[in-house]
NUFITI-837171 format. One record per residue (C-alpha): residue number from 0; x, y, z. Coordinates in Angstrom, 3 decimals. Example, Ala and Ser with C-alpha at 12.3 -4.5 7.8 and 13.67 -1.06 7.14 Angstrom:
<fitis>
  pos         X         Y         Z
    0    12.300    -4.500     7.800
    1    13.670    -1.060     7.140
</fitis>
This chain:
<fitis>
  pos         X         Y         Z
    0     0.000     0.000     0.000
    1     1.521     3.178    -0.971
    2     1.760     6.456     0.687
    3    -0.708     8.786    -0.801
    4     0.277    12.730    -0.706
    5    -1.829    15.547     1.012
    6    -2.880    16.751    -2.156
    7    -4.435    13.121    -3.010
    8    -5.932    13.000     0.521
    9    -7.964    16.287    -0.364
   10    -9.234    15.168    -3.583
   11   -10.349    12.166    -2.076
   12   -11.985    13.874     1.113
   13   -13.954    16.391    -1.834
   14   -15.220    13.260    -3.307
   15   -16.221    12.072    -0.189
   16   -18.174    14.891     0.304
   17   -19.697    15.112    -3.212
   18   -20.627    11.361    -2.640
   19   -22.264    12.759     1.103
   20   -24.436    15.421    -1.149
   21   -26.430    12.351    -2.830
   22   -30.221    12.762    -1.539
   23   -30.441     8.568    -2.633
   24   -27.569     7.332    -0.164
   25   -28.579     5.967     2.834
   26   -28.223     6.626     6.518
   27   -25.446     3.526     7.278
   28   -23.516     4.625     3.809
   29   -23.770     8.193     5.214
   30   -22.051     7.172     8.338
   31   -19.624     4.661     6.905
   32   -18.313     7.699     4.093
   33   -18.692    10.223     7.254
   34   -15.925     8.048     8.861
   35   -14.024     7.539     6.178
   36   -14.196    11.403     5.486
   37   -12.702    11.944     9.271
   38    -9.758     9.497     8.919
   39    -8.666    10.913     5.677
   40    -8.772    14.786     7.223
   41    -6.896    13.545     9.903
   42    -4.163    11.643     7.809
   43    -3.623    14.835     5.757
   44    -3.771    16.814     8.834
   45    -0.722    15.025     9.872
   46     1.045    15.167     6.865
   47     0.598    19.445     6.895
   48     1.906    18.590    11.097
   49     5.177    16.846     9.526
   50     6.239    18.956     7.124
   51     5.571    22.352     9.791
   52     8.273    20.421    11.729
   53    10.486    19.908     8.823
   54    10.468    23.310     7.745
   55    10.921    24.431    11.291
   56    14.022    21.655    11.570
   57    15.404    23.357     8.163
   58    14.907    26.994     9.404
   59    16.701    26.049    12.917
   60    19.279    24.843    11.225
   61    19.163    27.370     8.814
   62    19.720    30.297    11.622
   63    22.598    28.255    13.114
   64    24.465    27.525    10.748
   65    24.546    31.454     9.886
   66    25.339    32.231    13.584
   67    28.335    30.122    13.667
   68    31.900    31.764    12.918
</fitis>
């Protein structure tokens, strides 16, 4: 199973949502896509959490390394 990227997370939480929009689906598909809505927000969530650390890593190192004699 591969990693997918934020950006691919976000499509696939807007199709979610489309799918969420039908008038025909049911309550129990409602709540399954509902779910499965959630845990991809919160997987992308954590990707945008990763790379604020990473950039924050980079800038750290970034001030240091002009600092230094």
């Amino acid at each position: 199973m591969r990693n997918e990227t934020f950006e691919e997370k976000l499509a696939y939480a807007k199709q979610l949502l489309e799918k969420l929009s039908d008038p025909e689906m049911t309550l129990e598909e409602s709540v399954k896509l509902y779910e499965e809505g959630l845990k991809t927000i919160k997987e992308a969530q954590r990707l945008i959490e990763e790379a604020k650390m990473k950039v924050s890593v980079i800038e750290r190192e970034e001030q240091e390394s002009r600092t230094e004699p």
